[in-house]
mmCIF entry with sequence, helices, sheets and N, C-alpha, C, O atoms, coordinates in Angstrom:
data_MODEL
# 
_entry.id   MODEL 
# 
_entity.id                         1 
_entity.type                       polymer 
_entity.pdbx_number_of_molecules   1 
# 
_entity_poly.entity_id                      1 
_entity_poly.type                           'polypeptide(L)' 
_entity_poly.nstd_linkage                   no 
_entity_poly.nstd_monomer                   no 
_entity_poly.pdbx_seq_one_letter_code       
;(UNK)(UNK)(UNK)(UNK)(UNK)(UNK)(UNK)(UNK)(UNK)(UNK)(UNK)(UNK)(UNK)(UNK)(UNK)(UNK)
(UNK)(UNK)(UNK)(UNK)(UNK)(UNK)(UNK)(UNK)(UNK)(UNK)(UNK)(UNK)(UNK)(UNK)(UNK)(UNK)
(UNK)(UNK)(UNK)(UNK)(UNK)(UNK)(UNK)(UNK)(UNK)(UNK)(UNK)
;
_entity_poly.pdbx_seq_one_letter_code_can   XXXXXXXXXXXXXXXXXXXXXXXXXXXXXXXXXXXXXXXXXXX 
_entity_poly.pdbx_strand_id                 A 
# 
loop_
_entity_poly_seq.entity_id 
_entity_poly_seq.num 
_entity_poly_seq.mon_id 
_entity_poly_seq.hetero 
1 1  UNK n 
1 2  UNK n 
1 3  UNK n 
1 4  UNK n 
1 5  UNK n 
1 6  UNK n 
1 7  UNK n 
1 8  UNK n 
1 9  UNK n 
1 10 UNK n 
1 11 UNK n 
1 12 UNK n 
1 13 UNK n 
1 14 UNK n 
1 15 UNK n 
1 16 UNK n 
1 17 UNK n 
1 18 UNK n 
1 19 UNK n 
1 20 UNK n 
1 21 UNK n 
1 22 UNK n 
1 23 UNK n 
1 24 UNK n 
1 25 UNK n 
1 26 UNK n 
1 27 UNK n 
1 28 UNK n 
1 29 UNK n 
1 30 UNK n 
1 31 UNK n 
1 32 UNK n 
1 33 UNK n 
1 34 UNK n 
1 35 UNK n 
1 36 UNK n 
1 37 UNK n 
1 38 UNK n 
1 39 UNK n 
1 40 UNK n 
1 41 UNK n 
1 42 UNK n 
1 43 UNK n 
# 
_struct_asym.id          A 
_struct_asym.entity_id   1 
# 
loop_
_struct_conf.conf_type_id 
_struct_conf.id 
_struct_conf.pdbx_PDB_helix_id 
_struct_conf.beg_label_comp_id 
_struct_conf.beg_label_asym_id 
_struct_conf.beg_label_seq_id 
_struct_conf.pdbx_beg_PDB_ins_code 
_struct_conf.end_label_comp_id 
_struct_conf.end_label_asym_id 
_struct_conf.end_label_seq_id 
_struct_conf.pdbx_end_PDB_ins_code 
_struct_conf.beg_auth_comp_id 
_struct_conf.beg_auth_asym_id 
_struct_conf.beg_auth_seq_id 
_struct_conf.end_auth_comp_id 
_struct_conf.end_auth_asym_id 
_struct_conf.end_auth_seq_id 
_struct_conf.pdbx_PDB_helix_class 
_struct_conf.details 
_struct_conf.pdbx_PDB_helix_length 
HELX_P HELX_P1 AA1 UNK A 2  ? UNK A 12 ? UNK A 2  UNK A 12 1 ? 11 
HELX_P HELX_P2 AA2 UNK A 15 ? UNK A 19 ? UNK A 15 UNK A 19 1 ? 5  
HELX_P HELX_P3 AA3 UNK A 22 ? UNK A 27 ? UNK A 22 UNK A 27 1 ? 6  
HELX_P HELX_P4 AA4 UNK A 39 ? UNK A 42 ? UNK A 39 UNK A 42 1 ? 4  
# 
_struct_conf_type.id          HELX_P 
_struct_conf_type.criteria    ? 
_struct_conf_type.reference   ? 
# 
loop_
_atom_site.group_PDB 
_atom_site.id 
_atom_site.type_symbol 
_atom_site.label_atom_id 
_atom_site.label_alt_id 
_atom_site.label_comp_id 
_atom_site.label_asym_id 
_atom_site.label_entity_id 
_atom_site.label_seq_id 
_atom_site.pdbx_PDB_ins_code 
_atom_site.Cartn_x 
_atom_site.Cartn_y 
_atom_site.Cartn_z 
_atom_site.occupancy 
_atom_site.B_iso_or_equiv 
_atom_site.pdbx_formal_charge 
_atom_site.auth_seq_id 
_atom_site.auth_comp_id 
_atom_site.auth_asym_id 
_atom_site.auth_atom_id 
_atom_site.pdbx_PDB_model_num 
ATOM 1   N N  . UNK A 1 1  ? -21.198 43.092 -31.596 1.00 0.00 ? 1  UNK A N  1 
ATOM 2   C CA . UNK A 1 1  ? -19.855 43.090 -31.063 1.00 0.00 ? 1  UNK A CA 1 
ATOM 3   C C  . UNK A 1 1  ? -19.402 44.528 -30.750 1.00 0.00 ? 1  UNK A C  1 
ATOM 4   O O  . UNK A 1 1  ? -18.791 44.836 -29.727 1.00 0.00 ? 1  UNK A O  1 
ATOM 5   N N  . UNK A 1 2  ? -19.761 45.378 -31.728 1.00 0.00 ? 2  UNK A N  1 
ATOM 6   C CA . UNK A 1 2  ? -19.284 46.632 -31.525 1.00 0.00 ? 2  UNK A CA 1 
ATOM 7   C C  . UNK A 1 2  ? -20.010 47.694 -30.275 1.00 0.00 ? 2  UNK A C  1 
ATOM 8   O O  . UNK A 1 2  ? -19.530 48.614 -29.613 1.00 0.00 ? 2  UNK A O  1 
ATOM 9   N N  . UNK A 1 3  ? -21.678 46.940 -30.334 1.00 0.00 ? 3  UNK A N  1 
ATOM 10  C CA . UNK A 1 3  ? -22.021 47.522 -28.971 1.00 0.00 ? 3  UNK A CA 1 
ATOM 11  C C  . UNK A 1 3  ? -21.351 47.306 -27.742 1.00 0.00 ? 3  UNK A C  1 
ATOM 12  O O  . UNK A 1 3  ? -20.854 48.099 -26.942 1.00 0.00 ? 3  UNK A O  1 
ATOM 13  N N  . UNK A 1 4  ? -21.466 45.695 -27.759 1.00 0.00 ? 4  UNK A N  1 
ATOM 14  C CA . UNK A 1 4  ? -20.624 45.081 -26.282 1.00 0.00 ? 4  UNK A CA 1 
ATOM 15  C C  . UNK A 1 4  ? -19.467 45.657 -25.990 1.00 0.00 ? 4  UNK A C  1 
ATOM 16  O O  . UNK A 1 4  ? -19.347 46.014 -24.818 1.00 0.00 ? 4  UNK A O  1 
ATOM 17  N N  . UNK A 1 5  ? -17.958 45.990 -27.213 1.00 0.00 ? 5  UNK A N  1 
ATOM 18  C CA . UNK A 1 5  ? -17.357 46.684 -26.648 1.00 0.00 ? 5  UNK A CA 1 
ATOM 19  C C  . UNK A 1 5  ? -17.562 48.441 -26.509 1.00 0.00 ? 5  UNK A C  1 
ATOM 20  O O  . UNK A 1 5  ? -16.886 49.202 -25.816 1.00 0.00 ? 5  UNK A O  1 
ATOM 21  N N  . UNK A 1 6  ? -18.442 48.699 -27.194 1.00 0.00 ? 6  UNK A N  1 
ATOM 22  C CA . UNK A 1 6  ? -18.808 50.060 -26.342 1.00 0.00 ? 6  UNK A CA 1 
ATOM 23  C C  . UNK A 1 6  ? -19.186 50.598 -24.731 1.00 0.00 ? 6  UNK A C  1 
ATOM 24  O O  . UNK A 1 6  ? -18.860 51.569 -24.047 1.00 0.00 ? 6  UNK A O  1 
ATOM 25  N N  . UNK A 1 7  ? -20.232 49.157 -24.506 1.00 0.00 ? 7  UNK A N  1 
ATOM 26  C CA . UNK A 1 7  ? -20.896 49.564 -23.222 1.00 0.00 ? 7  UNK A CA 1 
ATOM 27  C C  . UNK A 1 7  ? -19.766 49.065 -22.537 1.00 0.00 ? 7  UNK A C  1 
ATOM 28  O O  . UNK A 1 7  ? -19.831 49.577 -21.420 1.00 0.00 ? 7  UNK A O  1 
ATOM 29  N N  . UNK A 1 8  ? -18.729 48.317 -22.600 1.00 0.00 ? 8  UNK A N  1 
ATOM 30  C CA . UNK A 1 8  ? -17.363 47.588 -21.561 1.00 0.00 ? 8  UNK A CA 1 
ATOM 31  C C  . UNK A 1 8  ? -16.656 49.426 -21.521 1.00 0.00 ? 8  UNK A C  1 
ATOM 32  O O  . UNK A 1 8  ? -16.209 50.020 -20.540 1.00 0.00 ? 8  UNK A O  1 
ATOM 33  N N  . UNK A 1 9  ? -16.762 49.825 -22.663 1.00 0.00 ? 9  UNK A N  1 
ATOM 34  C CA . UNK A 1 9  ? -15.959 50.929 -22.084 1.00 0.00 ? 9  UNK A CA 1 
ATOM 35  C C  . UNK A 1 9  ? -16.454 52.295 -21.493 1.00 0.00 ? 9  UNK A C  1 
ATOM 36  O O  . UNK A 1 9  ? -15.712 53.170 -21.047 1.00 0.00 ? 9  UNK A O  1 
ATOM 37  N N  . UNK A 1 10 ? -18.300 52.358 -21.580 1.00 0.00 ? 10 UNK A N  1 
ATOM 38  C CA . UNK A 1 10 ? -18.896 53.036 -21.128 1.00 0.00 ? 10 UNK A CA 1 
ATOM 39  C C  . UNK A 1 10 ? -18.937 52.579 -19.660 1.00 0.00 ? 10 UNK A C  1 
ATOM 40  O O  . UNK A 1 10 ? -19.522 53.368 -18.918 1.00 0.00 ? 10 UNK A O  1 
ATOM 41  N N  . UNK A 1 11 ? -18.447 51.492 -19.096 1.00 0.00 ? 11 UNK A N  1 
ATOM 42  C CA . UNK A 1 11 ? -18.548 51.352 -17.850 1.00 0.00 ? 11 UNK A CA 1 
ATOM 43  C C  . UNK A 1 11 ? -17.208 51.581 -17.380 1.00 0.00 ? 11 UNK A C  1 
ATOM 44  O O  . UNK A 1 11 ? -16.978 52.080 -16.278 1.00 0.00 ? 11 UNK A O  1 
ATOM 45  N N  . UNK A 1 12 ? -16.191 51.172 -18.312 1.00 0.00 ? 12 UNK A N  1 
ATOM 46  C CA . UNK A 1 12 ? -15.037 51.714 -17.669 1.00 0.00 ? 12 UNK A CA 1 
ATOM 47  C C  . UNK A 1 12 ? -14.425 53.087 -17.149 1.00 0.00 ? 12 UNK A C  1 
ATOM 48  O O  . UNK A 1 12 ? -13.515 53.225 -16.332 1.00 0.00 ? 12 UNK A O  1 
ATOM 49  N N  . UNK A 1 13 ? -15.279 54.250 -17.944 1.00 0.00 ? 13 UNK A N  1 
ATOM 50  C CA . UNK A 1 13 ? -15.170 55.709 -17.970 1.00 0.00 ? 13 UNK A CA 1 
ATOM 51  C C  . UNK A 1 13 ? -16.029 56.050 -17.013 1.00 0.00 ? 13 UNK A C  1 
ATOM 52  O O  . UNK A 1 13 ? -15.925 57.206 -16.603 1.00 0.00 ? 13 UNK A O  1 
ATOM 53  N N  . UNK A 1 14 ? -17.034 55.219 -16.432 1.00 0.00 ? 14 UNK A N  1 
ATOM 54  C CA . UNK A 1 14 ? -18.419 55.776 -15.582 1.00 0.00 ? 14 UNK A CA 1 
ATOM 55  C C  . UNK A 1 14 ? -19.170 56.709 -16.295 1.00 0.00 ? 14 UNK A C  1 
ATOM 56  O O  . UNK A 1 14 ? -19.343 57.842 -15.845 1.00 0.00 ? 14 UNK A O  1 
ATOM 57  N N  . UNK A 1 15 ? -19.768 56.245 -17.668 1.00 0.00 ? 15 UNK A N  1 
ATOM 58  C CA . UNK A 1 15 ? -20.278 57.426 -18.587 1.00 0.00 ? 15 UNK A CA 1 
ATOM 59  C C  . UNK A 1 15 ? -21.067 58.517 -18.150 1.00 0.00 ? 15 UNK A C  1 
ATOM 60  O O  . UNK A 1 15 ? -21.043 59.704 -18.474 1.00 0.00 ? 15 UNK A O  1 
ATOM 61  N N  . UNK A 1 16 ? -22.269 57.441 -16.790 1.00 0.00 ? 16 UNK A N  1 
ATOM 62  C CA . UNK A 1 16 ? -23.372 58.233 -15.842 1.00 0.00 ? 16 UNK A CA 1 
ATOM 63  C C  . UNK A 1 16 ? -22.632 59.575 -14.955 1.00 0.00 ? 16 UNK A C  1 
ATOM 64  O O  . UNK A 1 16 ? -23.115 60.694 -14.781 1.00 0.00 ? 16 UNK A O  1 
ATOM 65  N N  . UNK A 1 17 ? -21.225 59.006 -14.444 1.00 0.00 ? 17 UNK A N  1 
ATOM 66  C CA . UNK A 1 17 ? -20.842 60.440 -14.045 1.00 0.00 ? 17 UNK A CA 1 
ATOM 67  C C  . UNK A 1 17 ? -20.254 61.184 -14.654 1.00 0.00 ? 17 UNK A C  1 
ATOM 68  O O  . UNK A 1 17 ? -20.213 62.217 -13.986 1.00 0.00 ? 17 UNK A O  1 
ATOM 69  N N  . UNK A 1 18 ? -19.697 61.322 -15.641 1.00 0.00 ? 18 UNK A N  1 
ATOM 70  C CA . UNK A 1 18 ? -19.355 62.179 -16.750 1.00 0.00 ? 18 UNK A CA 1 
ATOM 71  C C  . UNK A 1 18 ? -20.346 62.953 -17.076 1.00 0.00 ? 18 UNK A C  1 
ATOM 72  O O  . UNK A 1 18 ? -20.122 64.163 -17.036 1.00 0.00 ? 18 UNK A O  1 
ATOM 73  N N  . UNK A 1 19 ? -21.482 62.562 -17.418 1.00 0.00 ? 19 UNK A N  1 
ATOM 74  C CA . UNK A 1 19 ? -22.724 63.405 -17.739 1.00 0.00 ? 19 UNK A CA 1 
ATOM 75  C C  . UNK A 1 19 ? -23.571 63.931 -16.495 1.00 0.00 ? 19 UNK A C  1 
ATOM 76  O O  . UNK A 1 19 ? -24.405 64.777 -16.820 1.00 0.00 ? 19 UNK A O  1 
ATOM 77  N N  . UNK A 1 20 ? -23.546 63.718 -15.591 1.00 0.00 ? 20 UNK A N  1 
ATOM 78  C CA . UNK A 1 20 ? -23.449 64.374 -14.273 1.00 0.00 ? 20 UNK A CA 1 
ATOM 79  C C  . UNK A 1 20 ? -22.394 65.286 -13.736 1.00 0.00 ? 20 UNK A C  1 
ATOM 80  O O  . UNK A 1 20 ? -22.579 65.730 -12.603 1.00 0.00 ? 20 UNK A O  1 
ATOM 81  N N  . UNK A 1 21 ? -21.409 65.599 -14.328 1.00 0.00 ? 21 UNK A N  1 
ATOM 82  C CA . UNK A 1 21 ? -20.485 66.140 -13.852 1.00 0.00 ? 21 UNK A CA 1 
ATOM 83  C C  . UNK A 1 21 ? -20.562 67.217 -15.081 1.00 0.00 ? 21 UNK A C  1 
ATOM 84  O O  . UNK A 1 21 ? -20.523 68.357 -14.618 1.00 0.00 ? 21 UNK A O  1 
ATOM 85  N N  . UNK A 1 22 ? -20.650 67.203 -16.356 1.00 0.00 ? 22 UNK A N  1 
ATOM 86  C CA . UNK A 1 22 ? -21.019 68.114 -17.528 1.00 0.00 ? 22 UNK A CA 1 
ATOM 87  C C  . UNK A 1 22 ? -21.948 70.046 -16.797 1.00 0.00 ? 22 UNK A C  1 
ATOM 88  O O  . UNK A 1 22 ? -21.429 71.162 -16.822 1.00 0.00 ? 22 UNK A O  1 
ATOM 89  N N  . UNK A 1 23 ? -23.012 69.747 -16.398 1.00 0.00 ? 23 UNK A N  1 
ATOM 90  C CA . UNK A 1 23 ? -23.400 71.064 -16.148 1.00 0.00 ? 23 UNK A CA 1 
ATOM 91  C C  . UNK A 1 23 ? -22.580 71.985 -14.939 1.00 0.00 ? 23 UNK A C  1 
ATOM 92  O O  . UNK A 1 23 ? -22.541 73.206 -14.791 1.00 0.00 ? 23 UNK A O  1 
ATOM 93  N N  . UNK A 1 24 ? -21.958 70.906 -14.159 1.00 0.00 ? 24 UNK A N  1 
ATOM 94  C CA . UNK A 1 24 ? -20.795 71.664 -13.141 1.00 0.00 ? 24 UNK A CA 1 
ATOM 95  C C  . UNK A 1 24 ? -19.581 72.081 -13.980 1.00 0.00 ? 24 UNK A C  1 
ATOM 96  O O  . UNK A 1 24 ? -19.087 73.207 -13.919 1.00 0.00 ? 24 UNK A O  1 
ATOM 97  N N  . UNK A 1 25 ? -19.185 71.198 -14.684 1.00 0.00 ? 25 UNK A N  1 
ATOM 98  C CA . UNK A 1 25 ? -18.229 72.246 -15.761 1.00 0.00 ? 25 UNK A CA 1 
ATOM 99  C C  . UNK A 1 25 ? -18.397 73.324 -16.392 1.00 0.00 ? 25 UNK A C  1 
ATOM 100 O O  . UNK A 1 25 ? -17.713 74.343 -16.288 1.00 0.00 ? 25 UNK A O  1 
ATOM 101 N N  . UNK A 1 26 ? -19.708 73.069 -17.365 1.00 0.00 ? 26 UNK A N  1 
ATOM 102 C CA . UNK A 1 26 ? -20.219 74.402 -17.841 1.00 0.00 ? 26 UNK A CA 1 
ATOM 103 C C  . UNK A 1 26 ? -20.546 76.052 -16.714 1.00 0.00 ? 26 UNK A C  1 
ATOM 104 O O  . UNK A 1 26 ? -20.674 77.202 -17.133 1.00 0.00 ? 26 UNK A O  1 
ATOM 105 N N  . UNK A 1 27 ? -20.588 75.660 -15.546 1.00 0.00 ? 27 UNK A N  1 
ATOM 106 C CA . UNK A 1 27 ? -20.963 76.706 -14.920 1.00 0.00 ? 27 UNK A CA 1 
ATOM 107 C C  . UNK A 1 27 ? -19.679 77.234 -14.677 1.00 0.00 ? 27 UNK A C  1 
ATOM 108 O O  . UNK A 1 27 ? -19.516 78.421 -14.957 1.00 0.00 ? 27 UNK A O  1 
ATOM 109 N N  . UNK A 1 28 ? -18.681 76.556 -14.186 1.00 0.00 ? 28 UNK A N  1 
ATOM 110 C CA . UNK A 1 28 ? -17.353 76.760 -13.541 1.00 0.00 ? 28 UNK A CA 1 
ATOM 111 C C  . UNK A 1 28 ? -16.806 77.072 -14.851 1.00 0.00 ? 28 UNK A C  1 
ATOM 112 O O  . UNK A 1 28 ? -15.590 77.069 -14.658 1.00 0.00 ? 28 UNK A O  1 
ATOM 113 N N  . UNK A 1 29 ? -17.070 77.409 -16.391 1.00 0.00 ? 29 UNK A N  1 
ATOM 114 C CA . UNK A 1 29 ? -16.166 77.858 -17.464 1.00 0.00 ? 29 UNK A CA 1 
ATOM 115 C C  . UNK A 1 29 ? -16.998 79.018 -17.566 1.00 0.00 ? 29 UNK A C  1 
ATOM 116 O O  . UNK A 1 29 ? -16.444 79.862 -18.270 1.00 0.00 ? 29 UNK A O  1 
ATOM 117 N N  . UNK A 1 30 ? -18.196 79.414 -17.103 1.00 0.00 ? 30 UNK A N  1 
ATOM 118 C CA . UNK A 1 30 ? -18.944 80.633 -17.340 1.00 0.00 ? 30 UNK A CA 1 
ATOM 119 C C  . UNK A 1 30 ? -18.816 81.375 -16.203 1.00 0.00 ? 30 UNK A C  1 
ATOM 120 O O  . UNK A 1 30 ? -19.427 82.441 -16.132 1.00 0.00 ? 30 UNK A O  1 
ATOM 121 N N  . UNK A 1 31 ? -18.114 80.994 -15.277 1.00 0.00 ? 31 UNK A N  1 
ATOM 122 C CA . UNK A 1 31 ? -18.113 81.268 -13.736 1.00 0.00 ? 31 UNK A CA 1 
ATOM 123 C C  . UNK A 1 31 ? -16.562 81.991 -14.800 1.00 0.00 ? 31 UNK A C  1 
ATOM 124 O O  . UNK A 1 31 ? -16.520 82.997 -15.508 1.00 0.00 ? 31 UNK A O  1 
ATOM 125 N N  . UNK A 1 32 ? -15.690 81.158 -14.546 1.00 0.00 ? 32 UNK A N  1 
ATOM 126 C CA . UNK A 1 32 ? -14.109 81.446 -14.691 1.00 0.00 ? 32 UNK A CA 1 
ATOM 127 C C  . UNK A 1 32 ? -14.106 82.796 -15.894 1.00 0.00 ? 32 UNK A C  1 
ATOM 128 O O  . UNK A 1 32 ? -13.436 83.824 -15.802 1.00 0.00 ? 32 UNK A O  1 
ATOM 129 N N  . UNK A 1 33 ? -15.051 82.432 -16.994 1.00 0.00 ? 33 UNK A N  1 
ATOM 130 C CA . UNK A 1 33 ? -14.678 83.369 -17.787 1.00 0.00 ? 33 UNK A CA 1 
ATOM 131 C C  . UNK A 1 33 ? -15.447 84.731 -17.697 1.00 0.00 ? 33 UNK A C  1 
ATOM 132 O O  . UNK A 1 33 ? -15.063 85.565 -18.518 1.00 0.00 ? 33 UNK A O  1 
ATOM 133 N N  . UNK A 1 34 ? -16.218 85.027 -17.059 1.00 0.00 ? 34 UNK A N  1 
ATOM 134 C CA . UNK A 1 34 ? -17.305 85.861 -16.713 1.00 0.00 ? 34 UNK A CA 1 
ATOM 135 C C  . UNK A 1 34 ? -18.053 86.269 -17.709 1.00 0.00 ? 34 UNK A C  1 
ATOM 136 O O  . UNK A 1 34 ? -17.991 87.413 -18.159 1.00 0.00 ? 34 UNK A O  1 
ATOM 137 N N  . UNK A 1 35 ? -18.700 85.514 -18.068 1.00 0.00 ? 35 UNK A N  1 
ATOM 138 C CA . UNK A 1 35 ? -19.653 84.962 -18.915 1.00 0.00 ? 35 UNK A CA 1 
ATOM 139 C C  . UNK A 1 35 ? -19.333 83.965 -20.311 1.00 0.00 ? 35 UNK A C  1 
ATOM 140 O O  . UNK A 1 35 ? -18.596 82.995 -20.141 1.00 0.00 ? 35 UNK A O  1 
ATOM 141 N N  . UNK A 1 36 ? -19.708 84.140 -21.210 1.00 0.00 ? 36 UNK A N  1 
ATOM 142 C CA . UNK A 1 36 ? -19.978 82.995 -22.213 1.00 0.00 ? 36 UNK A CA 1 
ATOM 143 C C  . UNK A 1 36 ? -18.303 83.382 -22.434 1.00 0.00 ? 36 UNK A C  1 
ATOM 144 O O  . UNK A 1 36 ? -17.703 84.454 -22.525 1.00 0.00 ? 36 UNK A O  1 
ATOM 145 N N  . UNK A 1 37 ? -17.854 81.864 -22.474 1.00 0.00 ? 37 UNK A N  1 
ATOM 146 C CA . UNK A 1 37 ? -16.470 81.513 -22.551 1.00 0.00 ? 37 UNK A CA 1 
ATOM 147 C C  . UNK A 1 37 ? -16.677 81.412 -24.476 1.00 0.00 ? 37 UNK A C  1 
ATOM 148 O O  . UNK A 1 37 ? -17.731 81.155 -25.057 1.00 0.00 ? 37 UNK A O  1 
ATOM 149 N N  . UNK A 1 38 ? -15.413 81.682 -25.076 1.00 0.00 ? 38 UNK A N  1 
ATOM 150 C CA . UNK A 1 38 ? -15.248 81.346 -26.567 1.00 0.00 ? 38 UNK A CA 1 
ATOM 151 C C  . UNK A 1 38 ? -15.529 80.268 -26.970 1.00 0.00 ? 38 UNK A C  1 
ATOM 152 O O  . UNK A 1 38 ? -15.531 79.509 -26.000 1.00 0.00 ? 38 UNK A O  1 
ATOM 153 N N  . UNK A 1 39 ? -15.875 79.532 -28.238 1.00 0.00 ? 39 UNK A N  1 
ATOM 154 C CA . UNK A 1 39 ? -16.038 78.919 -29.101 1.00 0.00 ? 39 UNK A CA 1 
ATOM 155 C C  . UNK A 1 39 ? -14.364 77.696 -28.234 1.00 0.00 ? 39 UNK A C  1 
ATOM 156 O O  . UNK A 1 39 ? -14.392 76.818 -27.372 1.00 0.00 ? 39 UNK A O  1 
ATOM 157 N N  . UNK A 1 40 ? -13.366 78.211 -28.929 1.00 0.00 ? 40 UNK A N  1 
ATOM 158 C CA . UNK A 1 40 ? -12.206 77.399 -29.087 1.00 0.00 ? 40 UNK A CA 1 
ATOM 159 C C  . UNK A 1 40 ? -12.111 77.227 -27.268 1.00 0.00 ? 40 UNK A C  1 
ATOM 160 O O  . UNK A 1 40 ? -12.070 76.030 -26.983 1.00 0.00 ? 40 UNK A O  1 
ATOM 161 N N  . UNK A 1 41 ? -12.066 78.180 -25.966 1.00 0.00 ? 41 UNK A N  1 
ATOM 162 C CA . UNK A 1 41 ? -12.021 77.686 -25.125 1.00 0.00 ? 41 UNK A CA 1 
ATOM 163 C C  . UNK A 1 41 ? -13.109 76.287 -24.753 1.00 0.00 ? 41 UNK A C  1 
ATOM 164 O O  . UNK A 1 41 ? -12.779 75.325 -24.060 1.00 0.00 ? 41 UNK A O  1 
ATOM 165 N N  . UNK A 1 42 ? -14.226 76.453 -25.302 1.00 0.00 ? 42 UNK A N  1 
ATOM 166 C CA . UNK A 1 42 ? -15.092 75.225 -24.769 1.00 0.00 ? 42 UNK A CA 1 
ATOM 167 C C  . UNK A 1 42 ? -14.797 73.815 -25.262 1.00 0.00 ? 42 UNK A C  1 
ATOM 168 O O  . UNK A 1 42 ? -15.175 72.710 -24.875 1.00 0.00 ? 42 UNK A O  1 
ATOM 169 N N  . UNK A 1 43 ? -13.716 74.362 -26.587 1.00 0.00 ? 43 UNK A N  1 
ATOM 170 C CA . UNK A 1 43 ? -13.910 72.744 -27.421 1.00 0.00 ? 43 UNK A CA 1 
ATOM 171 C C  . UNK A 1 43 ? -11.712 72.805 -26.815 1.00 0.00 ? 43 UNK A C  1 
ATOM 172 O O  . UNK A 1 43 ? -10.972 71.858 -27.079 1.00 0.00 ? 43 UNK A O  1 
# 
């Protein structure tokens, strides 16, 4: 039960593009900060 409603909401978020979209963030926070962004900015 607890899977089924997991994957209902892994489809609701589009989990596949979230994690496709992850290394374009990371570049654009190392881009923005000019180089390794802080601890507390990443989280």
């Amino acid at each position: 039960m607890v899977l089924k409603k997991l994957k209902s909401y892994g489809e609701l978020v589009m989990f596949s593009h979230t994690l496709f979209s992850l290394p374009f963030a990371l570049i654009a926070m190392i881009w923005a900060a000019d180089g390794l962004p802080t601890a507390t900015t990443m989280f």
